[in-house]
N, C-alpha and C positions, 0 to 999 in steps of 0.2 A: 023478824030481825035477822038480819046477814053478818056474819061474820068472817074477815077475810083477815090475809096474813100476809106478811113480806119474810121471810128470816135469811138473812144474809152472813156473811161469815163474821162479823162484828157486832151488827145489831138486829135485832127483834123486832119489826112493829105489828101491831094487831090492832085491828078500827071495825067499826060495825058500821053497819048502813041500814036506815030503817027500811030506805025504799028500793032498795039495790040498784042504785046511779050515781047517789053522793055520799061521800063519807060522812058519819053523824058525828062519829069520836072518836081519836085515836090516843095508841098510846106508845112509845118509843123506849125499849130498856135494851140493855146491853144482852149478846146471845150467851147462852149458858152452853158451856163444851159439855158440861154431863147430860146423856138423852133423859135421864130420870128426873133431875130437878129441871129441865129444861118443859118437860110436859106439866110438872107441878107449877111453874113460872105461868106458863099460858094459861092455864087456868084460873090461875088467880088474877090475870090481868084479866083475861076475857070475861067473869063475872064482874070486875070492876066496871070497867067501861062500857058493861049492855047493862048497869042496872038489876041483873038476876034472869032480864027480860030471856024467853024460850028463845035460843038459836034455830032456826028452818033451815039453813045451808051455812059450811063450814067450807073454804076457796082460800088458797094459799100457797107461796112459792117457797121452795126449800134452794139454797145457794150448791147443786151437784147434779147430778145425771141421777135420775129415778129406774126403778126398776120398771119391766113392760108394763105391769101393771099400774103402775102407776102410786103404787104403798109407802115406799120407802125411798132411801136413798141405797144407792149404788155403791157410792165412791163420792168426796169430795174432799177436794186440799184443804176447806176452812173449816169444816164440820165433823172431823174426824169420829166425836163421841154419839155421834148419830147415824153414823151406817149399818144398813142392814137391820137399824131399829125399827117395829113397827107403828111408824109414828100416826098412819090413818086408823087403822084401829083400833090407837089408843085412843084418841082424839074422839072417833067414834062412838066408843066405849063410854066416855067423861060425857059427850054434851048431845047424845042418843037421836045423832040426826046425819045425811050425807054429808061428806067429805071429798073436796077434788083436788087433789095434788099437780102441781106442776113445778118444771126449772122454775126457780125465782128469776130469770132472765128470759125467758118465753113468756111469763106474763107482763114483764114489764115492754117487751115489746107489741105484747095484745093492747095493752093500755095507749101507749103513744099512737100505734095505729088507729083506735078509737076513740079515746078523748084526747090525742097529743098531737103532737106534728105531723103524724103521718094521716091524718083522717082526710085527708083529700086526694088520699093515692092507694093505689092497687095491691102493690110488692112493697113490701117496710122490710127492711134490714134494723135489728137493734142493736148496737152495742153500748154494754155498760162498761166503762173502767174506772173503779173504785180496788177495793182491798184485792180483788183476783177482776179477770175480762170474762165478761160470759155475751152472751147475743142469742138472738133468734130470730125467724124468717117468717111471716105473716102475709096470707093469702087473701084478700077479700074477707079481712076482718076475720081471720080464721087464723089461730098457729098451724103454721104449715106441718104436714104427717112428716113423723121422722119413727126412726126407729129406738134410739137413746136419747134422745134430745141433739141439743147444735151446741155446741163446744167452738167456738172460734175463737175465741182466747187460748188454746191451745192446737192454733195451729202453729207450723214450724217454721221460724223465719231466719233464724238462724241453725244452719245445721251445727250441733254437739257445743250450741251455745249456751248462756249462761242455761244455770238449774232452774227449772219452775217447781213449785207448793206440789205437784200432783207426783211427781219424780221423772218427769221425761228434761229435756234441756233441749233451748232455743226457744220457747213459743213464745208469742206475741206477750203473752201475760207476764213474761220476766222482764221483759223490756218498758213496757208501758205500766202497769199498774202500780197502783201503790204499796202491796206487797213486797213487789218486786224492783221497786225503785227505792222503798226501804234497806233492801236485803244489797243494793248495790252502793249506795252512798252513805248509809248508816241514819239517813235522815226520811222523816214522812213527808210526803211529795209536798206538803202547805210550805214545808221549810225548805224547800229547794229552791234559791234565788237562780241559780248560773243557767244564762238563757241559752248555752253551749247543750246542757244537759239537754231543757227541754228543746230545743231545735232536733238533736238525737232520735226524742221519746217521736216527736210530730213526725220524722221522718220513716222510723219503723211505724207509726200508725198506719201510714198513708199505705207501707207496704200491706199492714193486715188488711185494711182498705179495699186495695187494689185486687187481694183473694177473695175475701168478699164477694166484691164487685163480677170478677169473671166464672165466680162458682153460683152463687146466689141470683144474678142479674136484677136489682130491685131498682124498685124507679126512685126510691128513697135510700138512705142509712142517716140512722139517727146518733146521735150520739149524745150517751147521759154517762150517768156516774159523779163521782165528787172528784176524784181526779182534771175530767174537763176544765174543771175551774181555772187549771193550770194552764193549760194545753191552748194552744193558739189555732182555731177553727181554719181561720184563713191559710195558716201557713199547711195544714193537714189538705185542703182543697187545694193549694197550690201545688206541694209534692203529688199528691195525687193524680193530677193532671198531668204532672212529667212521666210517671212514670206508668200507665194506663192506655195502651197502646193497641191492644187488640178491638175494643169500640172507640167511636168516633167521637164517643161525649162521657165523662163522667155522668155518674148518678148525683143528686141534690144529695148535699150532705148537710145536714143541719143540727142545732143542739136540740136535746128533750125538753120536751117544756111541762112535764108532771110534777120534778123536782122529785125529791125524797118518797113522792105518794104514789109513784108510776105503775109498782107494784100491787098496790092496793084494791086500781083502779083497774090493771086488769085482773084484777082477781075478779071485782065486780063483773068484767065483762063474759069469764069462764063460767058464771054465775047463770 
């Protein structure tokens, strides 16, 4: 029995896999800001939904940049009560088997590249825009080496612009996310009717896009998250194209097609 995880700055999910390809069960609860009841929480899901059955491998993404090792987190804007906590040797500790940590946004870029959109292409760019932007960069079916992970939700698109969750100002994530399109209009991005707003949001996307595009070079960029919902794909490939000047062609930009399980799945695939 496998046991894998998504934990993002809102929600929790954790599913098991008998055969480690397809999800057997999952289960979706809201994320606990304290690291203490938030380990007690997994626990108590994780023997729900295996049954009791023995866990062999424990794969799962945490929403921040991880330390080298790969143990903990670093830093994150949505996870504040879990820094610096040792969340793999707790984890360890409880269900007495390996543990592999990764971004929650590196794996859910592993997934799409292997069971999602990107499985017929070489270079996958991901990006998620939901509560905060995260992304990452996947090799031949492999998260590409980094050093701290891929942070492209904050890079800097407007200089000394609006404030982002992490405490820098300008980045892609104040602009696009739902965070940060909360923190600008007082409403969550479902409630945004004014197509002036999102015309706006599509237009910095296209710029985060465009960096992307000339730093990364992927034959793909995918783009998931719950935000998308909003966001008009076409008008994102169209700015894109005006403004993408140095190659002769955009990269295919397309939605994720995992939905909510993206994560999950590449947890299976770190597996």
């Amino acid at each position: 029995m496998y046991l894998v995880f998504d934990i993002g700055g809102t929600k929790m999910r954790i599913a098991v896999s008998s055969d480690g390809r397809q999800i057997t069960q999952s289960k979706i609860i809201p994320t606990p800001k304290d690291f203490d009841q938030a380990i007690q929480t997994f626990k108590k899901v994780a023997d729900e939904i295996s049954g009791g059955k023995k866990i062999e491998v424990i794969a799962g993404g945490l929403a921040g940049p991880l330390d080298k090792d790969k143990t903990m987190l670093i830093t994150s804007p949505h996870l504040g009560g879990w820094i610096e906590k040792p969340f793999k040797a707790e984890l360890e500790k409880l269900f007495g088997c390996p543990v592999y940590l990764e971004n929650d946004a590196n794996l859910a870029a592993l997934g799409e590249a292997t069971y999602g959109a990107g499985v017929n292409h070489k270079i996958v760019a991901y990006l998620t825009i939901s509560t905060g932007v995260g992304g990452g960069r996947v090799v031949n079916k492999k998260i590409d080496e980094n050093s701290l992970g891929f942070e492209p939700g904050h890079q800097i698109i407007v200089p000394d612009g609006s404030p982002c969750n992490c405490g820098g100002k300008g980045h892609l994530e104040s602009y696009v996310s739902g965070s940060g399109l909360e923190r600008t209009y007082g409403k969550k991005a479902e409630e945004i009717k004014d197509s002036k707003i999102w015309d706006e949001v599509e237009r910095y996307l296209a710029i985060g896009l465009n960096n992307v595009t000339v730093l990364w070079s992927p034959d793909i960029i995918i783009l998931g998250g719950s935000v998308m919902q909003s966001i008009n794909i076409e008008s994102v490939r169209t700015y894109l194209k005006e403004i993408l000047t140095i190659f002769p062609r955009a990269p295919k930009i397309e939605l994720a097609k995992l939905g909510d399980s993206v994560g999950l799945y590449g947890a299976l695939s770190l597996i």
